[in-house]
C-alpha positions in Angstrom: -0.6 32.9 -20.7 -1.6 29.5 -21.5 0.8 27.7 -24.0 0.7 23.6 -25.0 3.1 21.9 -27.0 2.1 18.2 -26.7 -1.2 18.2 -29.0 0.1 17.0 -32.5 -0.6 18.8 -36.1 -3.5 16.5 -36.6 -5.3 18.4 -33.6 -7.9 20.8 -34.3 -6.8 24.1 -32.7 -9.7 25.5 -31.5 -10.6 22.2 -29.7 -6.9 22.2 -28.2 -7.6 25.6 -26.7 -11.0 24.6 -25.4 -9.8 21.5 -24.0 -6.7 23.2 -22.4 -9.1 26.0 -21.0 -11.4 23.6 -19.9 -8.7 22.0 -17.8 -7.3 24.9 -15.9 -10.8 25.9 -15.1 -11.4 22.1 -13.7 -8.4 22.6 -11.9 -9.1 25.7 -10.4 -12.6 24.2 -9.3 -11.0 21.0 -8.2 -8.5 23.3 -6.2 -5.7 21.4 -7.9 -2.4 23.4 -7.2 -0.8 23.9 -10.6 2.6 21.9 -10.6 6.2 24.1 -11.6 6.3 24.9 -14.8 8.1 22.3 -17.4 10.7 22.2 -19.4 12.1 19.7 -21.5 10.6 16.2 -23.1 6.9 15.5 -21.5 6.6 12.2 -23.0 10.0 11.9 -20.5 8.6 13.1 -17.5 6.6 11.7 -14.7 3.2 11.8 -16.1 2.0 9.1 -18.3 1.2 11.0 -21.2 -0.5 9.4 -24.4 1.5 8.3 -26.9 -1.2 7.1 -29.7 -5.0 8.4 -30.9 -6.4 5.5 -29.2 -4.9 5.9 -25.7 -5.7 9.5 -25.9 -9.7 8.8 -27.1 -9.4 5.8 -23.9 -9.0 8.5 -21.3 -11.3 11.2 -23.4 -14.1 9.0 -22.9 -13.9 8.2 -19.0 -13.6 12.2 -18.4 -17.4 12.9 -17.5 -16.1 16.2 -16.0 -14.7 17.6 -19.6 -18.0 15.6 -21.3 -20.3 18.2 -19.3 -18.0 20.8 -19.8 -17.6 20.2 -23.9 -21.1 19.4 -23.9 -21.8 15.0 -24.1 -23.6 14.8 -26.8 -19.8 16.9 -28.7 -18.2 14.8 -26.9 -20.0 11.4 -27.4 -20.2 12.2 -31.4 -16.4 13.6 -31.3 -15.1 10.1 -29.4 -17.5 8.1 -32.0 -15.9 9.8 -35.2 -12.5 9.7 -33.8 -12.6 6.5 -33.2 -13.8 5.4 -36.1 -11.2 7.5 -37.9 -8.3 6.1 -35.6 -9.2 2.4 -36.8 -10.1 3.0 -40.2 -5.7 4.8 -40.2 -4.8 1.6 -38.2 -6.3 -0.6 -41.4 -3.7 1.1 -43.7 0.1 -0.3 -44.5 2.2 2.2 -44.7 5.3 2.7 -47.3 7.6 1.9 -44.3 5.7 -1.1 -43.6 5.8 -2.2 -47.1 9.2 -1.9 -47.3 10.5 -3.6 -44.2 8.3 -5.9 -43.1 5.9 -7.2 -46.0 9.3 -7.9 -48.0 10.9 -10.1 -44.9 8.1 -12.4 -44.0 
C-alpha cells in the first residue's frame, strides 16, 4: 500500500504515482531502509520538504536518478514547461495582493 498526502491538487495524478513508485524502487535499489511510518504535519517534521513550485522544480532537476527513470528527455521538457508555467503564476497580482498591499504603498 503506497499512499501520499503532500503532492497538492495542482499535481497530475498519474505523474504523483509514478514519481512515488519511482522512489520506493530507487530506494530499494539504493538499499535505503524505509524510515517509521508518519503521522502528523510533514511540512513539520525533520525533512526539508518543498514549500513552493520552484523549490520543488530546483531539486526535480538535479535528480539524474528519477531523469533516467522518467525518461530525460519527459523530464527535461516537464522541468522546461513547469518552469515556465511557475513564472508566468509568479507574474500575476493576486486579489489578496491587490487588496493589502497595492492599497498601502
Amino acid at each position: 500500500r503506497v499512499e501520499n498526502r503532500l503532492a497538492g491538487m495542482d499535481c497530475n495524478p498519474y505523474l504523483g504515482i509514478a514519481a512515488s513508485l519511482a522512489c520506493g524502487y530507487l530506494g530499494m535499489v539504493n538499499e535505503i531502509r524505509p524510515t517509521k511510518q508518519f503521522k502528523g504535519d510533514a511540512y513539520e517534521g525533520d525533512e526539508d520538504i518543498p514549500r513552493v513550485m520552484g523549490e520543488a522544480l530546483d531539486l526535480f532537476e538535479t535528480s539524474e536518478e528519477l531523469h533516467e527513470i522518467l525518461g530525460p528527455e519527459f523530464a527535461r521538457v516537464y522541468s522546461i514547461v513547469k518552469r515556465t508555467e511557475y513564472e508566468e503564476f509568479l507574474q500575476v497580482i493576486s486579489p489578496w495582493e491587490r487588496e493589502h498591499l497595492l492599497l498601502n504603498v
